[in-house]
C-alpha positions in Angstrom: 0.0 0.0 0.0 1.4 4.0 -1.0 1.2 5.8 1.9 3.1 8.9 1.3 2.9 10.0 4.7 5.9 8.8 6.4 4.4 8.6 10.0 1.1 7.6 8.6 3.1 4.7 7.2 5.3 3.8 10.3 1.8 3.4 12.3 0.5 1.4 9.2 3.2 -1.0 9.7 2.9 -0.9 13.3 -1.0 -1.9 13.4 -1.1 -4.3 10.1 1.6 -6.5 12.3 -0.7 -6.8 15.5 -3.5 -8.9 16.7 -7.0 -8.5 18.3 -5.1 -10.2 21.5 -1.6 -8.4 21.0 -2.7 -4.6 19.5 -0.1 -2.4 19.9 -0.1 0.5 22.0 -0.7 4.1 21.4 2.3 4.6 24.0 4.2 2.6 21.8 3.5 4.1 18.5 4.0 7.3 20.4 7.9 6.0 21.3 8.4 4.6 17.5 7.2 8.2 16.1 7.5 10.6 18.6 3.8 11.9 17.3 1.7 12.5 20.3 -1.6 11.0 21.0 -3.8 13.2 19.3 -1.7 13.2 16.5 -1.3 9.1 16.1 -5.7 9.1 16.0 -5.9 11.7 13.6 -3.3 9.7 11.5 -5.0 6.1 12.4 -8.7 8.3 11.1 -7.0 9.0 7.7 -5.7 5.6 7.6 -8.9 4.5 8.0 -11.0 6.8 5.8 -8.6 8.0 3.0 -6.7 4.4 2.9 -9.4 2.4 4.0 -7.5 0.4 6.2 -9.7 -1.9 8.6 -8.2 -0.9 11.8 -9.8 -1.5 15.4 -9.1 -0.7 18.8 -9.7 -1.8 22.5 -9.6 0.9 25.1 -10.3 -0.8 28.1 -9.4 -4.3 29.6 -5.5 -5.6 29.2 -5.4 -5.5 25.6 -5.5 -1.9 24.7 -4.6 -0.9 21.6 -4.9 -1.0 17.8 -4.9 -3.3 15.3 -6.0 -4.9 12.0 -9.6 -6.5 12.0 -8.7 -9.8 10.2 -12.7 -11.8 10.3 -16.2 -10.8 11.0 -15.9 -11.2 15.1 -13.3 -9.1 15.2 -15.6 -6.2 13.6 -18.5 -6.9 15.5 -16.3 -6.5 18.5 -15.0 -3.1 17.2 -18.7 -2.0 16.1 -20.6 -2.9 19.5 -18.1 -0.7 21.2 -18.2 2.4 18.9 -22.0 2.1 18.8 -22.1 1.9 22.5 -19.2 4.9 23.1 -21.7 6.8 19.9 -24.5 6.4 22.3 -22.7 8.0 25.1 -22.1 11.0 23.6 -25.5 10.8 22.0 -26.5 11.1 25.5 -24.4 14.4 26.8 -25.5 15.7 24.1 -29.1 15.4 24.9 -28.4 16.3 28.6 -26.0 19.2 27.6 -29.3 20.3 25.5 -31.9 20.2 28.2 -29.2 22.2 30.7 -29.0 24.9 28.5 -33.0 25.3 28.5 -33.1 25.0 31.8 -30.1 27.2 33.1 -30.3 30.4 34.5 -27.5 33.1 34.8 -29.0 33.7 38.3 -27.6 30.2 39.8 
């Protein structure tokens, strides 16, 4: 795959060489690029929507980290958890609406 992008690429290479039970770290990628977090999931977002590279994550549990969804579980692992951290913010949102309604500047 052309990636031009030479960080892009060193977290490409990173990621396409880990596992669902070994993902790599973003503290890791962070060490092998010196890019800071931020900066590694804006890069991992253009891998995944200009490159359209199938790339999950775990944040919680031991296993935290990214890596390349190889079979179907794998991406119905990855999509329960973005659908469930999508309804989260769903919900502040909601709640953040219904504050503002209700606040007054004389609290």
């Amino acid at each position: 795959m052309i990636i031009p992008d030479a960080k892009a690429k060193q977290i490409y290479n990173m990621i396409v060489n880990s596992t669902s039970k070994h993902p790599v770290a973003t503290k890791k990628i962070s060490d092998v690029t010196g890019l800071n977090e931020r900066t590694i999931r804006n890069r991992i977002t253009e891998l995944i929507f200009i490159y359209k590279v199938p790339i999950g994550a775990f944040r919680t549990g031991n296993n935290k980290g990214y890596f390349l969804i190889k079979n179907q579980d794998e991406y119905n692992q990855v999509r329960n958890t973005l659908k469930a951290q999508a309804f989260e913010e769903l919900k502040r949102v909601n709640q953040l609406r219904e504050n503002l309604k209700n606040w007054s500047d004389e609290r």
